[in-house]
C-alpha positions as CSV (number, residue, x, y, z in Angstrom):
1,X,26.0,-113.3,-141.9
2,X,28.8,-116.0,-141.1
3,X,29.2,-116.6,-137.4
4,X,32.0,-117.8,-136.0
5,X,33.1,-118.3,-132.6
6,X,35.4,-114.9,-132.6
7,X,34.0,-112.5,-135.3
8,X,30.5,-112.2,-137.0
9,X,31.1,-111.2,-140.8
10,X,28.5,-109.3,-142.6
11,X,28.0,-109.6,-145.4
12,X,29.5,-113.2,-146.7
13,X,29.4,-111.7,-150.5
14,X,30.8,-109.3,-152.2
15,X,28.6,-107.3,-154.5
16,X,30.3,-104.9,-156.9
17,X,27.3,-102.3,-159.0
18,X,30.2,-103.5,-162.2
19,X,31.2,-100.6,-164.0
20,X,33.8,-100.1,-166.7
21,X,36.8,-97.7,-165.5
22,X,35.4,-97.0,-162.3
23,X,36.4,-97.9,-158.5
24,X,33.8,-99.9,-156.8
25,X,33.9,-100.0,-153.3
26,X,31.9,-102.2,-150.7
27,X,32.1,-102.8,-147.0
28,X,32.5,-105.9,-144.3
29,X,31.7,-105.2,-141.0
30,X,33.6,-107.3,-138.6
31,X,31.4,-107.8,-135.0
32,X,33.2,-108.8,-131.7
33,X,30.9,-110.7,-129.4
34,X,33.6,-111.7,-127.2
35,X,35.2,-110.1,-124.5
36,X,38.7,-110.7,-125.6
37,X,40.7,-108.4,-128.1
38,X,40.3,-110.2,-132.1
39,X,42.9,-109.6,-134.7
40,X,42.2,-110.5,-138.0
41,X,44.0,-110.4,-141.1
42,X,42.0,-109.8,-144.9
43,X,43.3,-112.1,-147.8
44,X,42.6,-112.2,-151.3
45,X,43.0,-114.4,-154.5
46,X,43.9,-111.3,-156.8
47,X,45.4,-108.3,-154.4
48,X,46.2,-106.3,-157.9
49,X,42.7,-106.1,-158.6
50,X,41.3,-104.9,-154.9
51,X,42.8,-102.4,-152.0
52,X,41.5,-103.2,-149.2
53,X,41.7,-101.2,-145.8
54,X,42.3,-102.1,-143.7
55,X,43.6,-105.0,-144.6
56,X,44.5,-106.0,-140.6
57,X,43.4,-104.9,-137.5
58,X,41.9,-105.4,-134.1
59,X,38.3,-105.6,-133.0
60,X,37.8,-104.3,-129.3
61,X,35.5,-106.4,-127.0
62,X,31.6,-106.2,-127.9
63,X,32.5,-103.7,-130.7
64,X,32.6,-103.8,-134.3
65,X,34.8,-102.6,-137.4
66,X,34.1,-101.9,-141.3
67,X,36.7,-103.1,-143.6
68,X,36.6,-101.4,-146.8
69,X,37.4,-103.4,-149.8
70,X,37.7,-101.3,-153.5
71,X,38.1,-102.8,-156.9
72,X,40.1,-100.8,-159.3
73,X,38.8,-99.6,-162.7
74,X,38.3,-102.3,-164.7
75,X,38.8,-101.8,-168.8
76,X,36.8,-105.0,-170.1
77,X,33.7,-107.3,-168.4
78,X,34.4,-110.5,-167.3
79,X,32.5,-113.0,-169.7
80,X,28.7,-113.5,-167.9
81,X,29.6,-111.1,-165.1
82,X,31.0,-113.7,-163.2
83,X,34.1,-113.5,-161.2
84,X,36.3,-116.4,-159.9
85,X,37.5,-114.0,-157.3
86,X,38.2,-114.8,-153.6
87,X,38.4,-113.2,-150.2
88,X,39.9,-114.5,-146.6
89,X,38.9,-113.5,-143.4
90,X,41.5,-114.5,-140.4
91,X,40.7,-113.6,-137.0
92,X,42.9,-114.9,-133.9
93,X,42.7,-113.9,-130.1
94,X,44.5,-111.4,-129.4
95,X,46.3,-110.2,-125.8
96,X,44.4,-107.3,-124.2
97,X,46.3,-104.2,-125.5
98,X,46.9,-105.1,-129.3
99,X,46.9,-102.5,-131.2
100,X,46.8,-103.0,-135.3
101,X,51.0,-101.9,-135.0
102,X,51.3,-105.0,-132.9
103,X,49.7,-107.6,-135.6
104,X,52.6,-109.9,-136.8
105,X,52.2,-112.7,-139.8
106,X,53.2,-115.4,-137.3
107,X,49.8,-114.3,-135.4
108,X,47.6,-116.4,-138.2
109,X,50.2,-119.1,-138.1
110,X,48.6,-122.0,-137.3
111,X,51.5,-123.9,-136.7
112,X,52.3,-121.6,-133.9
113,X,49.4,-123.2,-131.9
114,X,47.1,-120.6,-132.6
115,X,43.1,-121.3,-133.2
116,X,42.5,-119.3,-136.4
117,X,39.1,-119.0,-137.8
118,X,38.9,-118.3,-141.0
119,X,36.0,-117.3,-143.3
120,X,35.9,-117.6,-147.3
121,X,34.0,-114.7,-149.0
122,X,32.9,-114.2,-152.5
123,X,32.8,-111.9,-155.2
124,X,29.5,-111.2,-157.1
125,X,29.1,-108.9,-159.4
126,X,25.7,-106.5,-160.1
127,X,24.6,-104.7,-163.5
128,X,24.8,-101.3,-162.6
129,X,21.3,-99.6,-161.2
130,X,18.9,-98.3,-164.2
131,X,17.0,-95.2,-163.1
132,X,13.3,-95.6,-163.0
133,X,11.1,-95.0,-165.6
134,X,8.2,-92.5,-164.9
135,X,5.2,-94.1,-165.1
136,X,2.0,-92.1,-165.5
137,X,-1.0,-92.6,-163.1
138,X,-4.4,-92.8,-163.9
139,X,-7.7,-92.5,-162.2
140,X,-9.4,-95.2,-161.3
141,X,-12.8,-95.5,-162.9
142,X,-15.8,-94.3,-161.5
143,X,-13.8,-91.9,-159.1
144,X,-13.3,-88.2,-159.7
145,X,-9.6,-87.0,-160.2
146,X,-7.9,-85.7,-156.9
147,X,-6.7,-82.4,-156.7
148,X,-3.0,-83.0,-156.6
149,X,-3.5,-84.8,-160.0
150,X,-5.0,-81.1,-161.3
151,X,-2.0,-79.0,-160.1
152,X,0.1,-81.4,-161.6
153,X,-1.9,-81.3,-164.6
154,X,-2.1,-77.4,-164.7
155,X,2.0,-77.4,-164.2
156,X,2.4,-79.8,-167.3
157,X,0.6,-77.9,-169.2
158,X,1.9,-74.5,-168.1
159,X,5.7,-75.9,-169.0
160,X,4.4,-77.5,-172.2
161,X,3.6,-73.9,-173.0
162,X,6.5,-72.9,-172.0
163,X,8.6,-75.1,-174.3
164,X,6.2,-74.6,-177.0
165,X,7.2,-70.9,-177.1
166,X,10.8,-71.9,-177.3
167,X,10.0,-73.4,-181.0
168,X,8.8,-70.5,-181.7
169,X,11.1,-68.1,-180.6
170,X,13.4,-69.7,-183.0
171,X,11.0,-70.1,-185.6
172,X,10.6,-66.1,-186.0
173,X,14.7,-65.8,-185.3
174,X,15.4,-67.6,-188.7
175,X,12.6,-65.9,-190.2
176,X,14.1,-62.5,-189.5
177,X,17.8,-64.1,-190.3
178,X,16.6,-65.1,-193.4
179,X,15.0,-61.9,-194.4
180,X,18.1,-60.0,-193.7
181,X,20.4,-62.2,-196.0
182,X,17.2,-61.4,-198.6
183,X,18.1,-57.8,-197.9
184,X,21.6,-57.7,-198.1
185,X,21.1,-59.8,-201.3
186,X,19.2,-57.6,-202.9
187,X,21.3,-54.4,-201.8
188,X,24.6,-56.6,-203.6
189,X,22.9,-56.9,-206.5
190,X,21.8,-53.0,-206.8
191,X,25.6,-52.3,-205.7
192,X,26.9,-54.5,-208.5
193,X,24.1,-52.9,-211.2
194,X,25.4,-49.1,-209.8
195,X,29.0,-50.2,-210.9
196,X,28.3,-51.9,-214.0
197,X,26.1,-48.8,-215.5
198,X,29.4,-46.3,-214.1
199,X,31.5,-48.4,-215.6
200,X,29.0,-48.3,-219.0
201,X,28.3,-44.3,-218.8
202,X,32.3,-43.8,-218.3
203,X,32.9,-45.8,-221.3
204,X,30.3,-43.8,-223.5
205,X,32.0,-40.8,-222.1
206,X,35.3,-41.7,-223.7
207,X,34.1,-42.7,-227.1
208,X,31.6,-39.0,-227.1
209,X,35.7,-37.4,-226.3
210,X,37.6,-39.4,-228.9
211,X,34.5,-38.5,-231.8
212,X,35.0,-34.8,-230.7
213,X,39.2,-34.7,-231.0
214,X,38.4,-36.7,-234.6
215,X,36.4,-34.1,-236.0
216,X,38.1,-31.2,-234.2
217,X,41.2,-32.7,-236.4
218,X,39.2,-32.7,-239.9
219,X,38.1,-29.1,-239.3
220,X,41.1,-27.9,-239.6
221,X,42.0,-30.3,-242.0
222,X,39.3,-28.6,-244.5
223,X,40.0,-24.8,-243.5
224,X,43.3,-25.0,-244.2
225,X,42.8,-26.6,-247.7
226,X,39.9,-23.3,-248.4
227,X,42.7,-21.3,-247.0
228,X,45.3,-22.1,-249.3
229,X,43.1,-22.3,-251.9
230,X,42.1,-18.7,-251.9
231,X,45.4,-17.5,-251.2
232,X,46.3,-19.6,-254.7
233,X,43.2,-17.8,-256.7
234,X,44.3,-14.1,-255.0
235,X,48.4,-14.7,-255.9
236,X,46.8,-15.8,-259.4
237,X,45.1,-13.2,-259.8
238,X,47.9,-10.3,-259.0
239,X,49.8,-11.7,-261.3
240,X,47.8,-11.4,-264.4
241,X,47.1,-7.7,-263.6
């Protein structure tokens, strides 16, 4: 805590949980131990970098106020995590009355023969908060395990069943995906068989049809020739007698 004869300013540092692209707030609180109305006025060495609200105001007798600084997203680490950055705290005694509206520049002048005070804070950065580790307990020797211990035993083993049957579940879900592509498999290849003897039994078909018109064709082929032949031996015939 800095103490100074105006303003108490808590904390004198800084601290920023560093993230990449993330806003990263922390909080000053400003304490008025006087009976007289403090203006102050918040500095820093890199105002791109940090919004600060507010950045002036006025502390009411025996009362505090939190100042809210913010760093914008940042898109690299500084090298080490450490930061040259600077903050300035002016406070000045103010006229009973002030309001924030009324704060002027020429206020922390101090060639206007006004006692500023004036407190220099730094920036510190923290590597950002891990979540704890669960740690299991065990019994100390020689002492019989309590009973919370065996509910919470019970329960692991209860949910370890639990997503053992999970697994499983998916276990017999391929089986019975797999046997089904076995099935349709086997109904492709009785499909493709079906076609090829049709195809085979239609082909068959059409040579039996073509052997029948062939010999139809000689038939009368022959009985024609034994036709004409007689008719020859019967004209030969008359025509000796």
């Amino acid at each position: 805590m800095g103490t100074m004869e105006l303003l108490n300013v808590e904390p004198l540092e800084l601290k920023f949980p560093f993230e990449l692209k993330k806003q990263i707030s922390c909080s000053l609180q400003l304490s008025n131990k006087t009976e007289n109305y403090v203006a102050f006025k918040v500095k820093t060495t890199n105002p791109k970098k940090y919004c600060v609200r507010p950045n002036t105001g006025v502390v009411l007798p025996r009362s505090t106020c939190d100042v809210i600084v913010t760093m914008q997203a940042q898109k690299e680490a500084p090298p080490d995590m450490q930061c040259k950055d600077k903050f300035l705290l002016q406070s000045v005694a103010a006229s009973p009355g002030t309001a924030p509206k009324d704060i002027t520049p020429e206020m922390f002048s101090k060639n206007s023969g006004s006692v500023v005070e004036e407190c220099k804070l730094k920036v510190v950065y923290l590597p950002p908060p891990q979540p704890p580790s669960p740690v299991l307990e065990e019994p100390d020797e020689g002492m019989s395990p309590k009973v919370s211990f065996t509910e919470s035993t019970n329960l692991n083993s209860s949910q370890s069943s639990q997503s053992s049957e999970a697994p499983r579940q998916y276990v017999d879900s391929q089986d019975k995906l797999l046997d089904a592509r076995s099935i349709i498999a086997k109904l492709v290849e009785e499909k493709n068989a079906a076609i090829q003897q049709s195809n085979k039994l239609q082909q068959e078909m059409e040579l039996l049809t073509r052997g029948n018109n062939k010999s139809q064709v000689g038939g009368i082929s022959i009985m024609v020739v034994i036709a004409i032949c007689l008719i020859g031996l019967l004209l030969g015939y008359l025509m000796k007698n």
